[in-house]
C-alpha positions in Angstrom: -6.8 10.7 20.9 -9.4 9.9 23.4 -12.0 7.5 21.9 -15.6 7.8 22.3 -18.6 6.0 23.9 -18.8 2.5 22.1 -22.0 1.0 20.9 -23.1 -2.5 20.1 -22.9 -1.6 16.5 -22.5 1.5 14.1 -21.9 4.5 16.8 -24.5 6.7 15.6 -25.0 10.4 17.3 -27.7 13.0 16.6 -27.4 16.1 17.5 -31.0 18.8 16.7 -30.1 22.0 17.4 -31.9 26.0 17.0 -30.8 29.1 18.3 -32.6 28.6 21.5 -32.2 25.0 22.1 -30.1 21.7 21.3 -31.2 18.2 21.6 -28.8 15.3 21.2 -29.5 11.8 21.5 -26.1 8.8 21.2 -26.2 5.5 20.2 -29.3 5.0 18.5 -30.7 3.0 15.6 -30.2 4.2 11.7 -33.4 4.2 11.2 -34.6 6.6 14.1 -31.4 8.7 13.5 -32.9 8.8 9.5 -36.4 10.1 11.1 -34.9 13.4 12.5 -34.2 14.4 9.0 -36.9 16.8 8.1 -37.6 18.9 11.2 -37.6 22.5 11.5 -34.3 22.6 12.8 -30.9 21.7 12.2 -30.2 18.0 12.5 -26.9 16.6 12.3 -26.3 12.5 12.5 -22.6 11.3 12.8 -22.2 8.1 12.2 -18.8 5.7 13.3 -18.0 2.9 11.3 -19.0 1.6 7.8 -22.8 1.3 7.6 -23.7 -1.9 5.6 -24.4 -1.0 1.9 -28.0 -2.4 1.1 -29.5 -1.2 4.7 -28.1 2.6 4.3 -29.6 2.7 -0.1 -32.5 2.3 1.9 -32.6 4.5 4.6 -30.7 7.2 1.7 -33.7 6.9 -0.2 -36.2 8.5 2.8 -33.6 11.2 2.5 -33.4 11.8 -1.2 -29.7 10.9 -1.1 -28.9 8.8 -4.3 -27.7 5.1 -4.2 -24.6 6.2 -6.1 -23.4 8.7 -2.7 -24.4 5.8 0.0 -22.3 3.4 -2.6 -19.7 6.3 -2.4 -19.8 6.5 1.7 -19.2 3.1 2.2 -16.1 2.1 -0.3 -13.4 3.0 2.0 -10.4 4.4 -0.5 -12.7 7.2 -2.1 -11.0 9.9 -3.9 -11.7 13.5 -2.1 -14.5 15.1 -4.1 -17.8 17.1 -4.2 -20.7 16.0 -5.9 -24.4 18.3 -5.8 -27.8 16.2 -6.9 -30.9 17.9 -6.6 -31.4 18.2 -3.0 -27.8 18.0 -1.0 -24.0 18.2 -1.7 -22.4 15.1 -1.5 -18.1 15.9 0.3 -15.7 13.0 0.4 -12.0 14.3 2.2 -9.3 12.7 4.0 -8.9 13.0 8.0 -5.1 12.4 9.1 -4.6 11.5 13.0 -1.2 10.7 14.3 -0.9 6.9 15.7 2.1 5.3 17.3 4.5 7.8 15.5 2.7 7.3 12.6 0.5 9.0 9.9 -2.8 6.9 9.7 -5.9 8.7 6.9 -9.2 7.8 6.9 -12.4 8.6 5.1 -15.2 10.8 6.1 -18.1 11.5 4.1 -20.2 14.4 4.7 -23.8 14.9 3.2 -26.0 18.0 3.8 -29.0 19.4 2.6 -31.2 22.1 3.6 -31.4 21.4 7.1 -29.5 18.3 7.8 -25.7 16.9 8.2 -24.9 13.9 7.7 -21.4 12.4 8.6 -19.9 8.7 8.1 -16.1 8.2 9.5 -14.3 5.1 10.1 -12.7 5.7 13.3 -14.3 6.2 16.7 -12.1 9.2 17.3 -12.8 12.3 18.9 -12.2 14.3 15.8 -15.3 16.6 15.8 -15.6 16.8 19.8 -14.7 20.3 19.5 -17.6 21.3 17.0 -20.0 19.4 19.4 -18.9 21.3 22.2 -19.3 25.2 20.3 -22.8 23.7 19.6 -23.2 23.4 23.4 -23.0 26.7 23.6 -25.7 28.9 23.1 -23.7 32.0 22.1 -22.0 30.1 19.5 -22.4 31.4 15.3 -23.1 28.0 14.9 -26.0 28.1 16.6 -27.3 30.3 14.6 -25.9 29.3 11.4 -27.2 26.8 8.9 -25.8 23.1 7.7 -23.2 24.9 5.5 -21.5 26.3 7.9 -21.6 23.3 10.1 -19.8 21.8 7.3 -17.3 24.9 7.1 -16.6 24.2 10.9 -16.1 20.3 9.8 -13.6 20.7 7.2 -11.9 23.3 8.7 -11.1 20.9 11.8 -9.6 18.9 9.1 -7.8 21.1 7.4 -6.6 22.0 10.9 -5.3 18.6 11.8 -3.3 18.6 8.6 -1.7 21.8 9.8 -1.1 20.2 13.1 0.9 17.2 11.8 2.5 18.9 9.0 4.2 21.4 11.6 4.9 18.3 13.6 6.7 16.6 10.2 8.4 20.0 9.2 10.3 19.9 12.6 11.8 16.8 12.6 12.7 17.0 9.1 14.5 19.6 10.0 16.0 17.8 12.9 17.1 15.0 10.2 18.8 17.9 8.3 21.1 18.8 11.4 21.7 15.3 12.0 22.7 14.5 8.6 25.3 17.5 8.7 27.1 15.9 11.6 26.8 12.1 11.0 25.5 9.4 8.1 23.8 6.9 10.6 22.4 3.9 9.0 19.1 4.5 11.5 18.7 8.1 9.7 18.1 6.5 6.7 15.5 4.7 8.1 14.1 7.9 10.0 14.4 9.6 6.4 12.2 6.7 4.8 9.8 7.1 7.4 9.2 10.3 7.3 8.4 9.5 3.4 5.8 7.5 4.0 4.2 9.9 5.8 4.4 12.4 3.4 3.2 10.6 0.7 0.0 9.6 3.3 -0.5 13.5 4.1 0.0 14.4 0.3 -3.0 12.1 -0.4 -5.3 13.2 1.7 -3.9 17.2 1.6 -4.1 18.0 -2.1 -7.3 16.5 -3.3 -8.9 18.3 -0.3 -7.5 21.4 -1.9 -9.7 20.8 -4.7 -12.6 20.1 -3.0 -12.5 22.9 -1.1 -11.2 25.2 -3.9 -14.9 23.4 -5.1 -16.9 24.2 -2.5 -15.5 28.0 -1.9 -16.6 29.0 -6.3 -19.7 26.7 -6.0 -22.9 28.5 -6.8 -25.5 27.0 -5.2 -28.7 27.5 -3.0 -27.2 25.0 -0.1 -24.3 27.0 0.4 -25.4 31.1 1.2 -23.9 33.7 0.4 -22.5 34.9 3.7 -20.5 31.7 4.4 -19.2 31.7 0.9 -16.2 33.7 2.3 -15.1 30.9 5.3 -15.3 28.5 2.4 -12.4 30.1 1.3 -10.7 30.4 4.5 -10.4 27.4 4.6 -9.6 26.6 1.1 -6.7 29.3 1.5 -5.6 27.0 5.0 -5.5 23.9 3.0 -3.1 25.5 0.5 -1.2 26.6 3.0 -1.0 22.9 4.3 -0.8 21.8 0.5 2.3 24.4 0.0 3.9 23.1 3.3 3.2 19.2 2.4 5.3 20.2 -0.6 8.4 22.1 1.2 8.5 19.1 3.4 9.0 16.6 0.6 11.6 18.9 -1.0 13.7 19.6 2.0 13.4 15.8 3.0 14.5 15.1 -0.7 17.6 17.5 0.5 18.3 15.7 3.3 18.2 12.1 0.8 20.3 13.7 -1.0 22.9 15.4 1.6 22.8 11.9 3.4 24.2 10.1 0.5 26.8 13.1 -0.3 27.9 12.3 3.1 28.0 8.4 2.7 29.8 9.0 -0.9 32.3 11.0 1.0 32.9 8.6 3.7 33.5 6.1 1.7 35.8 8.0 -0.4 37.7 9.0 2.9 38.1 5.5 3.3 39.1 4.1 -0.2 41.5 7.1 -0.3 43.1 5.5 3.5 43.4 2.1 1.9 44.4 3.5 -1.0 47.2 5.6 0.7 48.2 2.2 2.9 48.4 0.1 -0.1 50.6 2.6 -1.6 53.3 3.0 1.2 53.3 -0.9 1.5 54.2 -1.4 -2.4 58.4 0.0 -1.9 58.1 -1.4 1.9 56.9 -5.1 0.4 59.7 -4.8 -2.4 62.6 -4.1 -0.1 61.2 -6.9 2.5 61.1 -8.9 -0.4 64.4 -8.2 -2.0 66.3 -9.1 1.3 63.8 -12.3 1.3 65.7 -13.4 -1.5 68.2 -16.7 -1.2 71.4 -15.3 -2.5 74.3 -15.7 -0.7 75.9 -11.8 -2.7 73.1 -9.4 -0.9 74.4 -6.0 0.4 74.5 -6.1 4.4 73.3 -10.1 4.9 76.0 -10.0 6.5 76.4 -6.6 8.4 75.2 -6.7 11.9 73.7 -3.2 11.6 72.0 -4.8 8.2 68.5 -5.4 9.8 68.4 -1.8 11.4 69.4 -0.3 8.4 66.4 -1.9 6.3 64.2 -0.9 8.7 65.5 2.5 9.1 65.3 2.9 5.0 61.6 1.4 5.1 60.8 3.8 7.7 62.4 6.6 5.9 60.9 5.8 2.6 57.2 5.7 4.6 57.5 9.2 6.1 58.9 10.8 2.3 55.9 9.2 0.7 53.6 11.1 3.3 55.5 14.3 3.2 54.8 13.8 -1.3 50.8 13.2 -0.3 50.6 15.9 2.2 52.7 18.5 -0.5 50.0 17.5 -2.9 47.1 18.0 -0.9 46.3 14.3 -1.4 45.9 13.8 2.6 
């Protein structure tokens, strides 16, 4: 992804907004971004990066947002969850972005109230660029919407990004599955444990955001209204669906562990049954060469000079009648 303006610090954007006009101001100081908060409008602040604790108790406090949320926002491994206090609603999820072939999560908290957003991510990606640009436009519903479903249009880009990756997964596993049929590589083991990982790092962030939006989509309250009650559950119905999928994928992925090592057991068998099959010609062929090896002077056809291609003429004989016996016997 393409990564945003960088500021000296925290990148901290605020973006005002009405039906009939939108101001947005980038890479400003907490504190000012903290004084929009109570206009006649709707104000919403993202900031990038991991505010430090004490300064952002005490800017939460001009807000009415409790120290235990700010504490929340800035301890990086939160469990997903949904909190209300008295004023605002308090939602912790997972965002999943794909880096270097890999599955990265991060947190991002989101606060609102009744006419304010607040957001706090980790990453300076463009993972909300999209909102900002539908706010841009003046024909847009969430121009003239409220902070709920600013945060509807939030989490469903995150619930969308799961689906994204997930589809991405489900494909190759199912490339691993074909691969699998027609060889055991060593590297496709590794590819298999790979593709773990990043199942287990999707599954963390996809089901407990199933909850929370299964949370937010039966919550009664006055912050969320009645009329965007129903793309609450859009998008709690989307993140089952990536939820259900996340799930598949660690099945059929569990499938191809298991056809992998079916394969590898019957490789190996394939070979212990060669040796074995080797090993078992050579025990008559290493008696007769050893019965001729013998030093008595009394040995049938020592002395013969058709001796030597007669013993190799019986060993030969006695090699093809053993392999007629395993083929008869469906043992080759």
């Amino acid at each position: 992804m393409q990564q945003e303006k960088t500021c000296p610090q925290l990148s901290i954007r605020v973006i005002d907004y009405t039906r009939d006009r939108l101001e947005e101001r980038e890479c400003i100081e907490l504190t000012e971004a903290w004084s929009w908060i109570g206009r006649e409008t709707v104000t919403w602040i993202d900031v990038v990066g991991v505010p430090e604790h004490g300064e952002l108790v005490a800017l939460g406090k001009q807000a009415g947002i409790h120290p235990l949320t700010m504490e929340d926002i800035t301890a990086p491994d939160q469990r997903p969850k949904v909190e209300e206090f008295e004023s605002y609603i308090a939602v912790i999820v997972r965002m999943l972005s794909a880096r270097d072939d890999n599955v990265a999560g991060e947190q991002v908290s989101l606060v609102f109230g009744e006419n304010y957003v607040i957001t706090f991510r980790e990453q300076p990606f463009q993972v909300f660029a999209q909102v900002r640009e539908r706010l841009k436009n003046e024909q847009s519903v969430l121009r003239r919407a409220g902070p709920d479903f600013l945060v509807y249009t939030l989490l469903d880009i995150i619930v969308s990004a799961y689906l994204t990756i997930l589809d991405e997964i489900d494909d190759r596993v199912e490339d691993l599955q074909s691969e699998v049929l027609v060889s055991a590589d060593r590297l496709v083991l590794k590819r298999i444990y790979a593709l773990k990982e990043r199942l287990v790092t999707i599954r963390r962030a996809v089901v407990p955001a199933r909850e929370v939006l299964g949370s937010l989509a039966g919550r009664e309250s006055d912050l969320i209204r009645k009329e965007t009650a129903p793309y609450f559950r859009d998008a709690y119905d989307r993140c089952i669906q990536a939820a259900e999928i996340a799930e598949y994928s660690r099945d059929t992925l569990a499938g191809v562990m298991d056809l992998y090592t079916s394969n590898q057991s019957n490789h190996q068998a394939e070979i212990t049954t060669f040796l074995t099959i080797v090993a078992t010609i050579f025990i008559p062929l290493s008696f007769i060469t050893g019965y001729y090896g013998m030093n008595f002077e009394n040995i049938p056809l020592v002395d013969s000079p058709w001796g030597f291609y007669f013993v190799v003429l019986l060993m030969i004989g006695v090699s093809a009648a053993m392999l007629l016996y395993f083929r008869k016997n469906g043992w080759i």
